[in-house]
C-alpha positions, -999 to +999 in steps of 0.1 A: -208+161-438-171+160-449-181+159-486-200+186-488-192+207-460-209+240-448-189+275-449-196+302-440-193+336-466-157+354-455-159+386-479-178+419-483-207+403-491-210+390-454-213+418-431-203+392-405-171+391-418-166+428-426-170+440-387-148+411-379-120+420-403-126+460-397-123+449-356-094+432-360-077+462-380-088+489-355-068+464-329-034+469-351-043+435-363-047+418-398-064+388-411-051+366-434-063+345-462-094+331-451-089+290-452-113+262-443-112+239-417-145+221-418-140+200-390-115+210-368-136+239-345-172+233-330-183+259-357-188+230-381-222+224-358-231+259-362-227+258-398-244+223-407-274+242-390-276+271-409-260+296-389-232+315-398-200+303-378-163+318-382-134+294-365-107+323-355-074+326-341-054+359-334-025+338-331+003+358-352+040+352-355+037+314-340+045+280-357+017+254-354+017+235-327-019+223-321-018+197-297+020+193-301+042+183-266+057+221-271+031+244-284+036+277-265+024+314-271+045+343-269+037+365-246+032+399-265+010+378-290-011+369-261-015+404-250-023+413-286-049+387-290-065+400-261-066+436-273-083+419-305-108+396-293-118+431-270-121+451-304-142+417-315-165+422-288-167+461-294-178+455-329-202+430-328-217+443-300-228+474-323-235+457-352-274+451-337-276+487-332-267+497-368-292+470-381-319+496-363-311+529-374-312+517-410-347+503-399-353+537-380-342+553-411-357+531-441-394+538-419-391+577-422 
């Protein structure tokens, strides 16, 4: 497992990742370079299985703290992160709907 671990495609070429990097920009948001953490979220189990999985985080502007005795949030990064996962939500939530009009339209 830690070896050789699963990942999941984060470019163009995953339209996964495209409606989550266009959601977070229509939130004011930006991603940065996409790293790997192949076993510090539950999407590791996703991933061994075959199914895309993205670990993500729209904590901006904050040291890292996981775990620590003083990790905090700032407030207007919490508020923003909120505004993003909503955009998130927005996104994906369409993304099924695209997939059928191209069907729709690929049948005509």
């Amino acid at each position: 497992m830690f070896g050789n671990p699963a990942v999941t495609t984060a470019d163009s070429s995953n339209p996964w990742w495209t409606l989550l990097d266009e959601a977070v920009k229509k939130a004011d948001g930006r991603l940065a370079k996409p790293e790997i953490f192949p076993a510090s979220t539950d999407a590791r189990y996703f991933r061994e299985r075959g199914i895309p999985a993205f670990g993500f985080s729209p904590m901006a502007n904050t040291p890292i703290l996981l775990h620590d005795h003083n990790e905090f949030l700032n407030k207007e990064e919490y508020l923003k992160g909120i505004a993003i996962y909503e955009s998130i939500i927005k996104e994906f939530a369409t993304y099924s709907e695209l997939v059928e009009d191209e069907e729709s339209r690929a049948e005509l």
